[in-house]
C-alpha positions as protocol buffer text, in pm:
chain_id: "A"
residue {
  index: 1
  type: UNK
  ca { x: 9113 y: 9309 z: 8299 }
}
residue {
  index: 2
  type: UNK
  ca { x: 9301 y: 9579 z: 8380 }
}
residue {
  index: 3
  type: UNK
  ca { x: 9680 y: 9584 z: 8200 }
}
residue {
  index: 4
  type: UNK
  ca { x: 9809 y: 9815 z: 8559 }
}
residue {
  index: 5
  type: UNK
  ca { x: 9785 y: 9432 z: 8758 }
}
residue {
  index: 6
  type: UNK
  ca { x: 9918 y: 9234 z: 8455 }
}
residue {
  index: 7
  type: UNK
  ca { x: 10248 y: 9165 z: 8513 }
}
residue {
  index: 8
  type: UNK
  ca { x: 10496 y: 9249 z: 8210 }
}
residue {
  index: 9
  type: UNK
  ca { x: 10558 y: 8928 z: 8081 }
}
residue {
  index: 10
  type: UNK
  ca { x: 10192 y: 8794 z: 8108 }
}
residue {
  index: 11
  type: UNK
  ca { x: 10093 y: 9131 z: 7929 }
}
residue {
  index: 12
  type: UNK
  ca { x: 10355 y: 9083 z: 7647 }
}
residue {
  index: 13
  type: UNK
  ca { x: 10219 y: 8683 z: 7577 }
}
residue {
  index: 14
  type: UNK
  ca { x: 9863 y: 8820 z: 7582 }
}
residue {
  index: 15
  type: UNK
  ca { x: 9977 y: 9107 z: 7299 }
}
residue {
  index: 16
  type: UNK
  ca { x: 10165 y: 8845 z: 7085 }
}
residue {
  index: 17
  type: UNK
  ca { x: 9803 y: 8603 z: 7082 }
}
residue {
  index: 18
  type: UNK
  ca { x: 9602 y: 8976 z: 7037 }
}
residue {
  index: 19
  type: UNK
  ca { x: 9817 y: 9104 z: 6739 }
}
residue {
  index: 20
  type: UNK
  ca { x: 9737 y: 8786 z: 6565 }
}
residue {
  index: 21
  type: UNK
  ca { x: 9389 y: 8732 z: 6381 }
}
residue {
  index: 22
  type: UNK
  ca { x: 9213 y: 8508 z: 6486 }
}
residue {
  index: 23
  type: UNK
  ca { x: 9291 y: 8202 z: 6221 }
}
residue {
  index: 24
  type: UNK
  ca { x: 9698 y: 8242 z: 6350 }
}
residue {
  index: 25
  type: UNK
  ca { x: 9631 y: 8193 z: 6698 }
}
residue {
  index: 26
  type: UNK
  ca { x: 9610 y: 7819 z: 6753 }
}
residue {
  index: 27
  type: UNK
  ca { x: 9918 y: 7797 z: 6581 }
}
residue {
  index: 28
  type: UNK
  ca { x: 10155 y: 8027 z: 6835 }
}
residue {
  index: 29
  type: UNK
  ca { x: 9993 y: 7871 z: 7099 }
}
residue {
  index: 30
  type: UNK
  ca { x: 10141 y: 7496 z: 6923 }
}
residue {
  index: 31
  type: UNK
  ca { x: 10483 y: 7724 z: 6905 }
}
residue {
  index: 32
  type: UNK
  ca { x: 10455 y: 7797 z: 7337 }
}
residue {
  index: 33
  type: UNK
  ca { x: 10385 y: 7393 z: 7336 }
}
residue {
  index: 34
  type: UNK
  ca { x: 10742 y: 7317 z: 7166 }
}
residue {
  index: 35
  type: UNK
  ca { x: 10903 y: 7555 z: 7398 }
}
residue {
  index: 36
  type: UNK
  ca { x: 10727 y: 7397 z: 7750 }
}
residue {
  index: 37
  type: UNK
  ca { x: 11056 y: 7351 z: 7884 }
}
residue {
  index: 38
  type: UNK
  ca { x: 11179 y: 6998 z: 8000 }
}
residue {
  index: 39
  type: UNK
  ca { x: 11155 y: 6952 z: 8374 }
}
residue {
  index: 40
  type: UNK
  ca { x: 11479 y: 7003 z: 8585 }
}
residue {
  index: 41
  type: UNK
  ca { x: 11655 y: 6640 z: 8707 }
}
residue {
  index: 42
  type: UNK
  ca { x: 11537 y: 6721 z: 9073 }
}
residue {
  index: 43
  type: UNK
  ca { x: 11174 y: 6718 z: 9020 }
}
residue {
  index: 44
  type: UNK
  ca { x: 11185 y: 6413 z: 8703 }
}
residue {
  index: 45
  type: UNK
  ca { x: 11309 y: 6216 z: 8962 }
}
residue {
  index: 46
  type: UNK
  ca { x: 11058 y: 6312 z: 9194 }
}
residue {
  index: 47
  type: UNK
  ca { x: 10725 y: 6303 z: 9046 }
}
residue {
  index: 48
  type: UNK
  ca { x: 10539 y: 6281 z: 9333 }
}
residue {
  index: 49
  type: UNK
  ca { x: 10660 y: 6661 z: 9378 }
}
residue {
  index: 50
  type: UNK
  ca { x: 10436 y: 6804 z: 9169 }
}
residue {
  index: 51
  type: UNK
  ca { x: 10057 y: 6844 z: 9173 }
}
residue {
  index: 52
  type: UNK
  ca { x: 9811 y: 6704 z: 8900 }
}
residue {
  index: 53
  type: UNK
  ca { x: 9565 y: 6940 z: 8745 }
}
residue {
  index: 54
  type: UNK
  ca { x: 9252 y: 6782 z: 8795 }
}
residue {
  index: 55
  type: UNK
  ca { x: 9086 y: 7045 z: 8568 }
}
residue {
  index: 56
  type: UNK
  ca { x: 9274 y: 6930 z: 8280 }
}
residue {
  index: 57
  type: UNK
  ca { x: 9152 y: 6639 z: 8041 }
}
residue {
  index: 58
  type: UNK
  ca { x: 9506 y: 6553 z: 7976 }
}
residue {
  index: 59
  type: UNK
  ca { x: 9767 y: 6448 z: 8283 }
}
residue {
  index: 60
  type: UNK
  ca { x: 9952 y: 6773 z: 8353 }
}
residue {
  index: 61
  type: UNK
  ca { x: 10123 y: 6817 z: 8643 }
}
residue {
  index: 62
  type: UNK
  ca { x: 10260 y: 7165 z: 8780 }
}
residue {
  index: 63
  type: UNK
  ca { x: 10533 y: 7222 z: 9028 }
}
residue {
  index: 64
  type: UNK
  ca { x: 10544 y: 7577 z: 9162 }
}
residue {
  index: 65
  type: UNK
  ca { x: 10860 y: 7723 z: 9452 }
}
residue {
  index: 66
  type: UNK
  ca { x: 10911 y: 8072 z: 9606 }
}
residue {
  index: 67
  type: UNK
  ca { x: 11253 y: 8164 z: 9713 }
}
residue {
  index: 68
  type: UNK
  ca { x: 11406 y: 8346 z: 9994 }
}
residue {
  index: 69
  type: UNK
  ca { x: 11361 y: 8662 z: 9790 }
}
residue {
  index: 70
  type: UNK
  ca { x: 10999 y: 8614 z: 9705 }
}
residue {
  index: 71
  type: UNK
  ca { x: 11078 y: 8497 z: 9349 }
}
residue {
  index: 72
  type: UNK
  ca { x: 10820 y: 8239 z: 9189 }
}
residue {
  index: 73
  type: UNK
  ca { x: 10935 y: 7950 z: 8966 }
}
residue {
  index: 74
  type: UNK
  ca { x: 10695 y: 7718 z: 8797 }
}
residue {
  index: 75
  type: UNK
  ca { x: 10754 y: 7396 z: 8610 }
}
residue {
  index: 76
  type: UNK
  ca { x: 10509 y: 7199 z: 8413 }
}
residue {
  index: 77
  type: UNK
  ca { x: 10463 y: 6867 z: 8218 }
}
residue {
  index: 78
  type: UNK
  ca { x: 10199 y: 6800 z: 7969 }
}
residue {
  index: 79
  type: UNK
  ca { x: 10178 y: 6504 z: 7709 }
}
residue {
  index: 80
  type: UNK
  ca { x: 10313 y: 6598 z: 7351 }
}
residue {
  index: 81
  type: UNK
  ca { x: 9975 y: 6435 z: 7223 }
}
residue {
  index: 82
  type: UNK
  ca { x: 9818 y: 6760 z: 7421 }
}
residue {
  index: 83
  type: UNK
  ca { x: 9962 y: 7030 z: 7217 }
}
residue {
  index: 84
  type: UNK
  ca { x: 9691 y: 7319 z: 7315 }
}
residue {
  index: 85
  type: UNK
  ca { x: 9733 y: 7214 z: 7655 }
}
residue {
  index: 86
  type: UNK
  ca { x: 10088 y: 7181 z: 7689 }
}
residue {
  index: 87
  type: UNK
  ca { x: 10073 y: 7537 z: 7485 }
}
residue {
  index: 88
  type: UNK
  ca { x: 9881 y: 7659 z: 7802 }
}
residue {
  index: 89
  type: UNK
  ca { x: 10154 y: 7558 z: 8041 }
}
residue {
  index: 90
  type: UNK
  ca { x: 10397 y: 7692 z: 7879 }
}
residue {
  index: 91
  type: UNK
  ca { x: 10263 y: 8029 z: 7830 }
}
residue {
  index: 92
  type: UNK
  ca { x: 10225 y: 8014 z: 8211 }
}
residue {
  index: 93
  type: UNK
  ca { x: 10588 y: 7841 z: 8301 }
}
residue {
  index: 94
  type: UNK
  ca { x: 10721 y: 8136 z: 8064 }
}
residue {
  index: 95
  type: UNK
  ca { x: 10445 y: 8419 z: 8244 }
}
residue {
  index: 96
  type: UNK
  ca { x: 10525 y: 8328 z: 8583 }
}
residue {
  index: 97
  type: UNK
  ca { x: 10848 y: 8217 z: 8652 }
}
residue {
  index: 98
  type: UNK
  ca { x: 11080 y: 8513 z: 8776 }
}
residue {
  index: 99
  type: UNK
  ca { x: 10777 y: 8700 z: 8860 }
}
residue {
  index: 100
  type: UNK
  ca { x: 10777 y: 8765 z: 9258 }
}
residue {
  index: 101
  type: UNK
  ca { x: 10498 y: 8616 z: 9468 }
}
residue {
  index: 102
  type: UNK
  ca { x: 10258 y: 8898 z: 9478 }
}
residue {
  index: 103
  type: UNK
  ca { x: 10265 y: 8979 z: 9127 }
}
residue {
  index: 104
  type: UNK
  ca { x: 10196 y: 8626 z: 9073 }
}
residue {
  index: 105
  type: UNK
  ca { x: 9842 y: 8640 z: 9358 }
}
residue {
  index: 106
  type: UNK
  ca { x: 9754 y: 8985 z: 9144 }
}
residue {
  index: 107
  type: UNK
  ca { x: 9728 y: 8786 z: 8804 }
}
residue {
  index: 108
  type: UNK
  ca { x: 9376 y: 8819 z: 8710 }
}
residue {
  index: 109
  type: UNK
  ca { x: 9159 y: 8472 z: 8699 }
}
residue {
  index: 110
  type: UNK
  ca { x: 8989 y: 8581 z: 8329 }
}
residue {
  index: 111
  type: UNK
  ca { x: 9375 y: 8596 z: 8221 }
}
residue {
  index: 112
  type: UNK
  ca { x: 9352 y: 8271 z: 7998 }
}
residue {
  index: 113
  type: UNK
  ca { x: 9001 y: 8427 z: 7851 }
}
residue {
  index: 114
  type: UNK
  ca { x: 9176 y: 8744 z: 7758 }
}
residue {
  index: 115
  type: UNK
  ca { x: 9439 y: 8602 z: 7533 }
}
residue {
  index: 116
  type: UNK
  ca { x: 9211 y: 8554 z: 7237 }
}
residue {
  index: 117
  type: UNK
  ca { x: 9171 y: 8183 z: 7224 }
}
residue {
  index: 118
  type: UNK
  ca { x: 8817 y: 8176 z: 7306 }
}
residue {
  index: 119
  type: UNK
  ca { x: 8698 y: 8097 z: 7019 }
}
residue {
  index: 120
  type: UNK
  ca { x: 9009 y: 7891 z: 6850 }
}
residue {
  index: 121
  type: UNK
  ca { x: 8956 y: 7621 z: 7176 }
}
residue {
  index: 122
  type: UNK
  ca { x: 8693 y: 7488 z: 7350 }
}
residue {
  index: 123
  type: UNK
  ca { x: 8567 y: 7643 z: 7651 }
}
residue {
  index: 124
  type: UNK
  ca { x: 8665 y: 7287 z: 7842 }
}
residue {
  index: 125
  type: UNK
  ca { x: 9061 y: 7343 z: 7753 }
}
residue {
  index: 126
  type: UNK
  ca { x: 9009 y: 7756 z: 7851 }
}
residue {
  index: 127
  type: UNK
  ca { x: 8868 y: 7659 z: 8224 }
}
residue {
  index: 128
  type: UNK
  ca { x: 9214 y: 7348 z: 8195 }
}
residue {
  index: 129
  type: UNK
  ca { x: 9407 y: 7657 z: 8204 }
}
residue {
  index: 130
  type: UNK
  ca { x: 9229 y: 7853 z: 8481 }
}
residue {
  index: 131
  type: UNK
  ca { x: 9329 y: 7529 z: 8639 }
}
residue {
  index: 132
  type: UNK
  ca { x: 9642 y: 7567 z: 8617 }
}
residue {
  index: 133
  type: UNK
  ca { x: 9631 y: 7949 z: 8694 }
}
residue {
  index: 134
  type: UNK
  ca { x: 9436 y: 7898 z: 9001 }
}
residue {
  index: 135
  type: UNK
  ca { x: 9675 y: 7589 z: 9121 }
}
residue {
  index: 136
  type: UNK
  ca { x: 9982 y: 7811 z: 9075 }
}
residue {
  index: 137
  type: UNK
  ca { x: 9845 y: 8091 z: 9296 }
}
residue {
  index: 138
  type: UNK
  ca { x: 9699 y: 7863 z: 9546 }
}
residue {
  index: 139
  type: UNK
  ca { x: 10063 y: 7692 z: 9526 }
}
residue {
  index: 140
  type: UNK
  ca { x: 10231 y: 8014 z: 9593 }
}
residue {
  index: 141
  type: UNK
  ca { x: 10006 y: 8073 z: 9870 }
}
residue {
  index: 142
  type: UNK
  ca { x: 10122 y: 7789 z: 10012 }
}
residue {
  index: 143
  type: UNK
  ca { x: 10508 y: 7770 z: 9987 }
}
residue {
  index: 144
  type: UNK
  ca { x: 10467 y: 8157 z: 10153 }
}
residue {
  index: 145
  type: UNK
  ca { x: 10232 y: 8018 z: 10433 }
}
């Protein structure tokens, strides 16, 4: 993956995992879990606003917007008894949001292999979070169109 299409704050997440070793990992991804923030009033009481994420064992549900200015927001929920996958969302709710539209199509699809988890997960919560990454993109797609 090249860093030149990783936007900033996607490349700055990645660096925190990748300046860990390996045995210290699992537990800042639990630390991006505690800080999935709490979805905004507007889409609680709207559930049926947001999109399940079939590829995910656990029921997460992502909601993704584009502004008039081409600016990308992204809200998530996950179940607290999913901590590695609510850690996932959250690393992408804090990755994406702010990030224009285009920067968020250029995100490369091995993103959630190249944070160094690969081997501290299992491969079926890895392709949960492609999930998500893919549904975001395809989202933004979307709410351009």
């Amino acid at each position: 993956m090249s860093d030149s299409t990783l936007p900033e704050s996607l490349a700055d997440i990645r660096s925190e995992f990748l300046e860990l070793p390996e045995s210290d990992r699992l537990q800042l991804l639990l630390e991006f879990s505690g800080e999935l923030p709490e979805l905004p009033q507007e889409l609680a009481d709207h559930p049926e606003l947001s999109e399940r994420v079939a590829e995910c064992q656990s029921p997460v549900y992502i909601f993704v917007d584009v502004d008039d200015h081409d600016i990308v927001s992204m809200h998530a929920t996950a179940p607290p008894e999913a901590p590695t996958t609510r850690g996932f969302a959250g690393i992408l709710v804090q990755g994406i949001s702010g990030l224009t539209a285009e920067q968020v199509l250029g995100i490369p699809a091995d993103y959630p292999q190249s944070i160094g988890l690969t081997r501290a997960v299992s491969p079926l919560r890895i392709a949960g979070m492609t999930g998500m990454l893919m549904r975001a993109k395809r989202l933004v797609r979307e709410r351009r169109a």
